[in-house]
N, C-alpha and C positions, 0 to 999 in steps of 0.2 A: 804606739800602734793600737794598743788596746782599744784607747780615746775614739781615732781614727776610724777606727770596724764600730764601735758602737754608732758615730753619725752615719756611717755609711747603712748600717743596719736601719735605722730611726727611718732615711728616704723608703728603702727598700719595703719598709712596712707601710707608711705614708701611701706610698702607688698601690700597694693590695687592697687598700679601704678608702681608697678615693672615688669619686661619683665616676658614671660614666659619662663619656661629654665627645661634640663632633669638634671640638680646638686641643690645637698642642698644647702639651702643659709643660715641659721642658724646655731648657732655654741655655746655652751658654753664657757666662758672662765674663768679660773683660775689662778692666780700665786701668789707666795709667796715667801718674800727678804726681802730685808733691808732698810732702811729711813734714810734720814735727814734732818733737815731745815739748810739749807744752810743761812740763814738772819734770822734778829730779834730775838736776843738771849742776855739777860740783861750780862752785865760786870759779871765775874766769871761764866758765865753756860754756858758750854758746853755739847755737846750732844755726843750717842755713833756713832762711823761711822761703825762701825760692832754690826751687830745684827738681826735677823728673827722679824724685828719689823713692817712689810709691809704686806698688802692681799691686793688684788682684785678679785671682782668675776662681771661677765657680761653677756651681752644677746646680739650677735652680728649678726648683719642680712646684707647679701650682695644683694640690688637690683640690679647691676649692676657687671660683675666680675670683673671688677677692682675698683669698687666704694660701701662702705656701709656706716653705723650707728651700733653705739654701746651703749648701757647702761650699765654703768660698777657704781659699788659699793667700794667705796672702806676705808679701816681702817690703820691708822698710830700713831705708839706709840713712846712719843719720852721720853728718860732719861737721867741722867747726866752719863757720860761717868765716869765707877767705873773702868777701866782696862788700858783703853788706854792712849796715848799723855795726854788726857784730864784728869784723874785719879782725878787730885784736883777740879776740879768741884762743887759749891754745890747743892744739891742735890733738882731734880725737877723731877717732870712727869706729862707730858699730851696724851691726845688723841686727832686725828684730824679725823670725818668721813668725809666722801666728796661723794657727786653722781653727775653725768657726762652723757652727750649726746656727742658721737665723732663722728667727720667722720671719715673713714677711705678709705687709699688709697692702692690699693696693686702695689707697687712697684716695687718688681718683674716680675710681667705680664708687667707693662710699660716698663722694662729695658729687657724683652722676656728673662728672667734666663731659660723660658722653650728651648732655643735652645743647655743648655746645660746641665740642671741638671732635673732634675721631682721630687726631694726631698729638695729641699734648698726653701724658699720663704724669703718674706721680707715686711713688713705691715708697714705702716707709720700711725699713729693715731693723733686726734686734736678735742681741742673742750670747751665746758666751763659748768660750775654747780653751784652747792652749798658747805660751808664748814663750818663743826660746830667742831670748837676748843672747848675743855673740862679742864679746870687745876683746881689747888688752889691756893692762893696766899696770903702769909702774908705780901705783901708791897702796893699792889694797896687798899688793903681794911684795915681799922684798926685790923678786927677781919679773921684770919685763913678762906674763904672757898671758898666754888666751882663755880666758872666763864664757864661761855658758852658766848664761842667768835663767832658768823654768819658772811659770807662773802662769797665773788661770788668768783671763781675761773675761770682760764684759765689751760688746761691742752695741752702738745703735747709730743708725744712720736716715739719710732721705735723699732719694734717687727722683729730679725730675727726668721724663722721657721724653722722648721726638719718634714719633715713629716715620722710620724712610720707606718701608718696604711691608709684607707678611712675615719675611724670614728677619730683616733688621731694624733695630733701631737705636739710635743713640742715645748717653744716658749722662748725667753727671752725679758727682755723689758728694755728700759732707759726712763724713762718718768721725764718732768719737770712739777712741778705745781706751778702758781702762785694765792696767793690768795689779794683779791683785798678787799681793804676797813677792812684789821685786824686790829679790834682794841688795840688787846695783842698781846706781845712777846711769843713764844712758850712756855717759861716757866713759862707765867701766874706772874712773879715780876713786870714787869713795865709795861706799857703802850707802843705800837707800836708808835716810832716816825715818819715815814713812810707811815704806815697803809696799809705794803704790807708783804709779807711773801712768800719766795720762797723753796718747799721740791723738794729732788729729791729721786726717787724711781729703783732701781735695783732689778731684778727680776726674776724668772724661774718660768715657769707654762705648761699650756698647752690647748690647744685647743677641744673640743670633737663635732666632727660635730653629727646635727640631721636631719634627714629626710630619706626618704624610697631608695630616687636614691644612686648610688653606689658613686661618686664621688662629692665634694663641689666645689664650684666657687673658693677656694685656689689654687687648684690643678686641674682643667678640661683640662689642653693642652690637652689633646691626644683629647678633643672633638671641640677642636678650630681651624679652617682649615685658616690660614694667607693667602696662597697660595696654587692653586691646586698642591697636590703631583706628583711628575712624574709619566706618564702614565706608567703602567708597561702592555704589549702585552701580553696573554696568547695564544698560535695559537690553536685554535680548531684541536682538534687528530680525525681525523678520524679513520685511522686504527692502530690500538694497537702498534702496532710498529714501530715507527717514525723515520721518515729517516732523518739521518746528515751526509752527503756524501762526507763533507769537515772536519768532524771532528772537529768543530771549536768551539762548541756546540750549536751552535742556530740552531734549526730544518729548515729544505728545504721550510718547511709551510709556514717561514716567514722570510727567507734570501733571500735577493735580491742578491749574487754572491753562489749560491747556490754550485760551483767546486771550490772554491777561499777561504783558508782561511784567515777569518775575523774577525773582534771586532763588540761588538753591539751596540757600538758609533755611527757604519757605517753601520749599517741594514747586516749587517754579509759580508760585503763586505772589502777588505783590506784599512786600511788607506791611502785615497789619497796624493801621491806628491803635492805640494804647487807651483802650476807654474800657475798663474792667470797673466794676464798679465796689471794687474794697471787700467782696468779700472773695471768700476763701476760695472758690471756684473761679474767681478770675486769675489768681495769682499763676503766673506762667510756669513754665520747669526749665530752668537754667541747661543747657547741654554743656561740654567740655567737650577740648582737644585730649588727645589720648596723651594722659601722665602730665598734664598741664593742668593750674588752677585760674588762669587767669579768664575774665570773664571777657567773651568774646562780644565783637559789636553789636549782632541783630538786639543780644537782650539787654543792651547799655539803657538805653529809653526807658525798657521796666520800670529799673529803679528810681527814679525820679515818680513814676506814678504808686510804687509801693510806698515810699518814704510820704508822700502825701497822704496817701490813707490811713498809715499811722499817726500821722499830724491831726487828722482831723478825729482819728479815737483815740485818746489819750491813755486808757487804760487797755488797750489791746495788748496782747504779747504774741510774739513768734518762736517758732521752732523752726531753725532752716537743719533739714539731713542733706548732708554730703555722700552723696555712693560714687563708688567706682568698679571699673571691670575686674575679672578675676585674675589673679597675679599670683607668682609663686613663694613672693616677698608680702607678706602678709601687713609685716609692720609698715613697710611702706605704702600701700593701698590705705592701710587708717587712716598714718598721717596726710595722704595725698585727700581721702573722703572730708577730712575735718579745713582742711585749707581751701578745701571749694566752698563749704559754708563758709569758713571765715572771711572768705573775701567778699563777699555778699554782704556780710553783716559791716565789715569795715565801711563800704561803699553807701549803706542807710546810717551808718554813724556819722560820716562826712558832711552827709545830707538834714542833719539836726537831728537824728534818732536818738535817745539816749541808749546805753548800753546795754543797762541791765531791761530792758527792753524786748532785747534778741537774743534767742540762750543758739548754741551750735551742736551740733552734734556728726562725729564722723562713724557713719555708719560702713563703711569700708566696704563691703563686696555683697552686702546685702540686699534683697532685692529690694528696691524701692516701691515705696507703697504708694503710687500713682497709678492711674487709671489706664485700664486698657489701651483706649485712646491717644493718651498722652504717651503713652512706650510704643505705639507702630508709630508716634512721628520720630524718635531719636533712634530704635532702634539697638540701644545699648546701655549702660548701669551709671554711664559719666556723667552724673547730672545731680543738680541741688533744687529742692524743694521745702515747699513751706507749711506750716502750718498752724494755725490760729490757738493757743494752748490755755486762754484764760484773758478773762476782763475785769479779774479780780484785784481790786486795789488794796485790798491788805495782807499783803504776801508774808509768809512766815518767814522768820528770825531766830538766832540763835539769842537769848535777852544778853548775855553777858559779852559776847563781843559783836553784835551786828548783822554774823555771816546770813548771806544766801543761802539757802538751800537746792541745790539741782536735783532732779530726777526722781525715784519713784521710793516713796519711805512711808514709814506705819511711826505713830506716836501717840502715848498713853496722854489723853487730856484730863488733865485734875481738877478744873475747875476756870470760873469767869469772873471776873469782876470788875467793878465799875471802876475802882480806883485801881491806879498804873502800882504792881509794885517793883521798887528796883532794888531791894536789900539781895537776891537773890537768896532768898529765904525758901527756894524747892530745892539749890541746889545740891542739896544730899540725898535729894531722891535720885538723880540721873543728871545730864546736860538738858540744862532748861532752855523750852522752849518759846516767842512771843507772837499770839499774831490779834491783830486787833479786829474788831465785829464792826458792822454796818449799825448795832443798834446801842454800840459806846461801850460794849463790853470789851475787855481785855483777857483775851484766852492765853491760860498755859498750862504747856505740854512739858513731860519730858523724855529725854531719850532720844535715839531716829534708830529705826530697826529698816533692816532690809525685809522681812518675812511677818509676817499677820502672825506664826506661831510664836516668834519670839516676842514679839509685842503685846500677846494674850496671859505669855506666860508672866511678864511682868506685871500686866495689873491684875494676875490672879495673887501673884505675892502681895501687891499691896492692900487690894482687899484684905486679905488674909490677916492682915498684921491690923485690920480695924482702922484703914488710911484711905482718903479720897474716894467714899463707898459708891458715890455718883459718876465716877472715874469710866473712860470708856475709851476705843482705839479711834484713831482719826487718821486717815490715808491723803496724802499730799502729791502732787505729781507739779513738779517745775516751778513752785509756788502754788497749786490753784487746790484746794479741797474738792479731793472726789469721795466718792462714795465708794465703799468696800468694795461692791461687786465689780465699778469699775477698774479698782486697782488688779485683784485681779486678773480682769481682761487682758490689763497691760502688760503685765508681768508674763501671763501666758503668750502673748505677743510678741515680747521681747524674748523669750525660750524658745522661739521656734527656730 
C-alpha cells in the first residue's frame, strides 16, 4: 500500500508542475492478450503460448506532449499448455498481479509521423513496480498449498496507435517484464534458481481520453505550429468585382505584371529567364515550405546556372545560410535551417561542384542578412542564401592530419619557408598549423583560438621565452585570411 500512495503521490505532483495546455492530458487505458514466462519454468512445465490470459488497465497522464507517466494495474494467468507443442505438460497454474509507474515517451511526435499521417501514433512505455506470484505446490512444501511469491519488477514496452475518434483510440502493445528477486518458478514446483523471471505480454486494447478540450496531447499537431505556415495574401476587394486583366488568376490588387501572364511564385509576374551573371548579386534567395527542406520548383533552374558559374571560377567558395521562422523547438529550427543549406549544396554537388567547395551553415531563426528587397518578395525567415567567402587557393590545414578548418579562428604565425617541413618539429609549441603563399613560401601557425586575447597571450609567452620573435596573430575565416579588424567585425556580427 505504501508503494501504491507513493505512485499515486508521484501523478498527483506531476499535474501541479505541468505546463498549461488547451488538450487533455489524461487518458484511460485498457487492453487484453495473451502471456507468457518466457524463464523459470521446472523441467516438464510448460506454458500455453496462445491464450486471452493477460489485462491491463491504467491511469495515464501526459505533462508534457511528448513526455508522461502512467499507473497501470495489471493480471497474468499462466497454465500448462493442454493443446499445443506443449500438450504433455504437467499440469500447473498460477497468477501474477503486478502495479507499475512508467514513463512514457510519444514516439511519434519525436519521429513528426504528424508530417504524414494525423491517425497513426506510436508510445514507447518503461518503468518498475511491484509483483505478487500466487500458485500451489506439491514439491517445494511437503503438504499440497498456496504460495505467494513478492518481487520488484522492471517493465518496458511499445504501443502502436490508431486513432478512431477525439475521445478513442485503439492500441496494441509488446511489453516485456522482468521480475527481480523471484523466489519461485512460475509453476510454484521448485525454487527460482536465478531469482529472476521474465513474462512477455501481447496485447489490443484501447485508449479513451478525458477532459473537456476537444483534442489530447496524442494527437494535437493541427495545434503545434514547428514553423510559421506560408503566408497566404488575401488582397482587400474593394469593389465587388475584381479585375484580372491578364487572366492569370491572381487579382490586379496584388499582381506586380498586372498585363503579363504570370505564376504566384512570381507575384503574378512571368517566370524570369536565368541570366545572372555569377556574381554575388545575381545569386537568388531560395524560399521554403513551412517546416519543409525540400527545394521547391520555381528555383530548380537556379541551380544549374549557380553550378556553372562555379565551373567557370574554379577558386570561388560559397557560404549557403539556412534560416527559418520562429519556433518554440529551438533544436529543431537549427536542424531544419542547416538542411535547407544542405540540400542546396547536395543539388551543386550532383551538378560537378566539389564539396569542400560549399561550406553550410544553419543559422536557425536568425534574421537573414539579405536585402530589403529580397525579404518584401518572401515575406518570412524560410529561406537559404548565398555568399561568395574567398578565391583563395591555399586554404589552411592542420600539417599533421589534413583537417579543414571552419569558421572564424586567430593563430600565432612563426614563421615562412621555402622548403615544405614535415617532421612536425613546431609541434610542442601548440597544434600545427600549414597554409601555403602565392610566392612559394610555406607558412606555419599554431594553435586556433576563438578570441584575438587568447592568441595574444600566447605569443606574448613565446616571445617571452626568446622564441619566434618575428611571430605575430593571423585571423582566418572558412579558409580565407582576413585582416584583424575584419575578424572582429565578424565576430561582432555573429553576437548580435
Amino acid at each position: 500500500m505504501k508503494i501504491l500512495a507513493t505512485l499515486i503521490s508521484t501523478l498527483f505532483i506531476l499535474n501541479l508542475f505541468s505546463q498549461k495546455t488547451a488538450n487533455n492530458k489524461w487518458s484511460a487505458d485498457l487492453n487484453i492478450g495473451s502471456t507468457n514466462p518466457f524463464s523459470n519454468l521446472s523441467k516438464n512445465y510448460y506454458a500455453n503460448y496462445v491464450g486471452f490470459l493477460h489485462a491491463d488497465l491504467g491511469a495515464r497522464y501526459m505533462f508534457l506532449e511528448k513526455v508522461g507517466m502512467k499507473l497501470d494495474f495489471g493480471f497474468d494467468r499462466f497454465q500448462n499448455d493442454n493443446f499445443g507443442i506443449y500438450k504433455e505438460s504437467l499440469p500447473f497454474n498460477s497468477i501474477n498481479y503486478r502495479t507499475n509507474l512508467q514513463g512514457i515517451l510519444n514516439i511519434g511526435k519525436i519521429l513528426h509521423y504528424r508530417d504524414w499521417t494525423s491517425r497513426i501514433g506510436l508510445i514507447a512505455h518503461g518503468g518498475f513496480g511491484v509483483s505478487i506470484l500466487k500458485g500451489d505446490s506439491s514439491t517445494v512444501s511437503a503438504v499440497k498449498s498456496k504460495l505467494t511469491d513478492n518481487s520488484f519488477n522492471v517493465i518496458a514496452g511499445i504501443s502502436p496507435q490508431i486513432k478512431l475518434s477525439n475521445k478513442i483510440a485503439l492500441n496494441l502493445d509488446l511489453s516485456f517484464i522482468s521480475n527481480i528477486n523471484q523466489n519461485y518458478n512460475f509453476d510454484f514446483k521448485n525454487k527460482s534458481y536465478n531469482r529472476y523471471g521474465m513474462i512477455v505480454n501481447v496485447s489490443a486494447g484501447m485508449h479513451y481520453y478525458i477532459g473537456k478540450h476537444k483534442t489530447h496531447y496524442d494527437w494535437n499537431f493541427e495545434n503545434k505550429v514547428i514553423d510559421e505556415p506560408e503566408e497566404i495574401i488575401v488582397p482587400e476587394i474593394v469593389n465587388p468585382i475584381a479585375s484580372d486583366l491578364d487572366k492569370d488568376g491572381i487579382l490586379d490588387s496584388v499582381d506586380v505584371c498586372p498585363e503579363e501572364f504570370g505564376l504566384a511564385d512570381f507575384d503574378g509576374c512571368p517566370k524570369p529567364e536565368v541570366t545572372f551573371d555569377c556574381n554575388l548579386s545575381g545569386y537568388p534567395v531560395f524560399a521554403f515550405k513551412g517546416s519543409k527542406s525540400e527545394i521547391l520548383e520555381p528555383y530548380k533552374p537556379y541551380l544549374d546556372s549557380i553550378a556553372f558559374c562555379l565551373s567557370q571560377d574554379k577558386l570561388k567558395k560559397l557560404v549557403i545560410y539556412g534560416h527559418t521562422d520562429k519556433s518554440s523547438d529551438s533544436l529543431f529550427t537549427d536542424e531544419l535551417s542547416l538542411a535547407r543549406a544542405n540540400i542546396i549544396k547536395k543539388e551543386l554537388v550532383l551538378r560537378g561542384i566539389s564539396s569542400d567547395r560549399i561550406f553550410t551553415i544553419g543559422e536557425g531563426t536568425k534574421k537573414a542578412l539579405i536585402s530589403d528587397a529580397e525579404f518584401s518578395k518572401v515575406k518570412h525567415n524560410r529561406i537559404a542564401y548565398f555568399k561568395t567567402i574567398s578565391n583563395n587557393q591555399f586554404d589552411i590545414q592542420v600539417l599533421k592530419t589534413g583537417e579543414y578548418l571552419n569558421g572564424l579562428f586567430y593563430t600565432v604565425q612563426i614563421g615562412a619557408f621555402k622548403k615544405v617541413i614535415r617532421n612536425n618539429k613546431f609541434t610542442k609549441y601548440g597544434k600545427v598549423l600549414v597554409a601555403k603563399s602565392t610566392d612559394g613560401f610555406t607558412k606555419y601557425s599554431v594553435d586556433v583560438f576563438t578570441s584575438y586575447e587568447d592568441a595574444n597571450n600566447v605569443l606574448k609567452l613565446l616571445k617571452k621565452r626568446g622564441l619566434f620573435s618575428d611571430a605575430f596573430i593571423a585571423a582566418y575565416y572558412l579558409g580565407e585570411r582576413i585582416s584583424i579588424k575584419r575578424a572582429a567585425e565578424i565576430l561582432k556580427l555573429e553576437n548580435k
